[in-house]
C-alpha positions in Angstrom: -6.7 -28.6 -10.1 -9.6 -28.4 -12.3 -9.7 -26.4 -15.6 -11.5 -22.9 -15.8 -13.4 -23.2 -18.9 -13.9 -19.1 -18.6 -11.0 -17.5 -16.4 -12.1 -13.8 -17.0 -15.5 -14.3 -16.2 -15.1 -16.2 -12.9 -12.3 -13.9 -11.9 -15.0 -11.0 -12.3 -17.4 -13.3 -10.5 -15.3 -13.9 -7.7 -14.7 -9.9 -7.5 -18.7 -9.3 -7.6 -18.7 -12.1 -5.1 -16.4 -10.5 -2.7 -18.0 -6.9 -2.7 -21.0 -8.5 -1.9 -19.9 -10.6 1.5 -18.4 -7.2 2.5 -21.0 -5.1 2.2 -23.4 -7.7 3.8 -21.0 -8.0 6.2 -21.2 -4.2 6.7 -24.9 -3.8 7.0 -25.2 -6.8 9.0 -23.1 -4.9 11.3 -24.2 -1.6 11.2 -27.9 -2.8 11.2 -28.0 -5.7 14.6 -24.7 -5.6 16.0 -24.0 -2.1 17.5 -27.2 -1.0 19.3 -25.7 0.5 21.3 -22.4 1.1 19.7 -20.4 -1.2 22.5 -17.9 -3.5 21.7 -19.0 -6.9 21.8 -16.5 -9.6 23.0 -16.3 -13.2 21.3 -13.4 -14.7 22.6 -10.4 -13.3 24.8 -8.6 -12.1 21.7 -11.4 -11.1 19.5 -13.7 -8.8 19.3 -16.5 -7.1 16.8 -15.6 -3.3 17.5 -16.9 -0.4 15.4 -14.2 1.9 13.7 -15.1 4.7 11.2 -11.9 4.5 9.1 -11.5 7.9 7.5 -7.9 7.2 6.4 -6.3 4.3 4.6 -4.9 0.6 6.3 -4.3 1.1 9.9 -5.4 4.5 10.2 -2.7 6.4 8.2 -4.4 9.5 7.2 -7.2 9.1 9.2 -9.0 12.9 9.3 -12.4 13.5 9.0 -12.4 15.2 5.3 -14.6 15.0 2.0 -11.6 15.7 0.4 -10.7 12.2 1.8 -13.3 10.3 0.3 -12.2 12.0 -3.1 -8.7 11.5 -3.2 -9.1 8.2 -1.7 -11.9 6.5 -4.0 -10.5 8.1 -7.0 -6.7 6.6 -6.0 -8.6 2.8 -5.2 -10.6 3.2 -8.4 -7.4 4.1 -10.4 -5.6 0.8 -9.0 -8.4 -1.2 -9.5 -8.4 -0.3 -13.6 -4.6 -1.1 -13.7 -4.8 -4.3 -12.0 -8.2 -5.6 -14.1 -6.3 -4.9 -17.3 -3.2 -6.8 -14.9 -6.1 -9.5 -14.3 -6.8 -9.7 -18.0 -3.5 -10.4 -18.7 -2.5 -12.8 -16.1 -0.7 -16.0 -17.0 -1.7 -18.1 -14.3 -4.6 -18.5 -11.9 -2.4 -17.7 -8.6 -2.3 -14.1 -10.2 -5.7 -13.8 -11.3 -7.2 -14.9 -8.0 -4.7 -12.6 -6.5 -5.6 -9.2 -8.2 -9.5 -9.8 -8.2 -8.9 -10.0 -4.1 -7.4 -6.8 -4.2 -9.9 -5.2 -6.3 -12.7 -6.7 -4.7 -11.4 -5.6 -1.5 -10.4 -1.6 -2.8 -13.9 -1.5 -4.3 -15.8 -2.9 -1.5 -14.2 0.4 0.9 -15.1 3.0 -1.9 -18.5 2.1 -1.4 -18.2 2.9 1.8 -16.3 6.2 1.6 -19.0 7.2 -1.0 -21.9 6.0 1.4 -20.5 7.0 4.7 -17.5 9.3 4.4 -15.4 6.9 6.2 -14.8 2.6 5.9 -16.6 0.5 8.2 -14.2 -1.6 10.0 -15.0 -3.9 12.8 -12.8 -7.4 13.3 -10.6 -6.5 16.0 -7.8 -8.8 17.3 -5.8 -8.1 20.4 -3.6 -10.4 22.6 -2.9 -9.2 26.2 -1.7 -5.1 25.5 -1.0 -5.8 22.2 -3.7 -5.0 19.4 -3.8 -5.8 15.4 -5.4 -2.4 14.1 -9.2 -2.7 13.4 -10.2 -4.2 9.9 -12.6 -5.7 7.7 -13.7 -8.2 4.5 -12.1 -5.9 2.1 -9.2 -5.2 3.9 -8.4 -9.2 4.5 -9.3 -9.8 0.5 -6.8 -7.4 -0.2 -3.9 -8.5 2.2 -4.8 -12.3 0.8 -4.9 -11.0 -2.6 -1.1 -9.5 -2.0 0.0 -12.5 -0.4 -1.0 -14.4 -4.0 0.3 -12.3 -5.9 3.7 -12.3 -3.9 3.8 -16.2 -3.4 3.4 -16.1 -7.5 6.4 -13.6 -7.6 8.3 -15.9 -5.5 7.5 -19.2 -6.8 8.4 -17.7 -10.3 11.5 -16.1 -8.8 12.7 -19.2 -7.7 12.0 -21.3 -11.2 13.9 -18.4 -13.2 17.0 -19.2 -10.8 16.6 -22.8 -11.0 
């Protein structure tokens, strides 16, 4: 693999980078794909659907409330601080890419609580009656950033018992 001259900066690059894609993403849906708001079909197990998420992943807590938006933004924003100064101090790049997913990803859905009260989500799988629970960019970025940061936990796991 080939040496990051500047670690910290491309890990905040790669977190500015994210947002971005998911709030294009976002518009790009908001604005041409849901007029009128009907799900469109792409293949037999995927749609693009659209899902005001008011709660957190896969609906938990999903109410209509401003109170909502606060708790909510203020919790992701809290995380996010914790696992920068995490970021900052990460041996390894495995770790580094892992926690700027998940803060690119917890950032990307307080934008939208603080723009629209809710998180656009619209990536929807389904196989036969069985259906994976709406989502978007953010949401993968942070479920790929977990999955890092857990292979890294393993794979150090493993070497400290070895």
């Amino acid at each position: 693999m080939f040496p990051i001259k500047r670690p910290k900066l491309f890990a905040l690059l790669g977190i500015v980078f994210i947002i971005g894609i998911d709030q294009w993403s976002k518009a790009l849906i908001l604005e041409y794909f849901f007029r009128p708001r009907a799900p469109i079909t792409i293949t037999s197990f995927f749609d693009l659907v659209l899902v005001w998420n008011h709660g957190v992943s896969f609906g938990m807590f999903n109410a209509p409330s401003r109170w909502n938006v606060y708790i909510l933004s203020t919790f992701a924003v809290a995380i996010s601080c914790l696992l920068l100064k995490w970021l900052w101090q990460a041996p390894n790049y495995l770790l580094r890419v892992g926690f700027g997913l998940i803060i690119a990803g917890a950032i990307g859905n307080v934008f939208d609580r603080l723009r629209f009260s809710a998180v656009v989500d619209f990536l929807h799988f389904h196989w036969g009656n069985y259906a994976f629970p709406t989502f978007n960019i953010a949401d993968t970025a942070i479920t790929l950033g977990v999955c890092f940061v857990l292979i890294d936990n393993f794979k150090n796991s493993r070497e400290t018992t070895s």
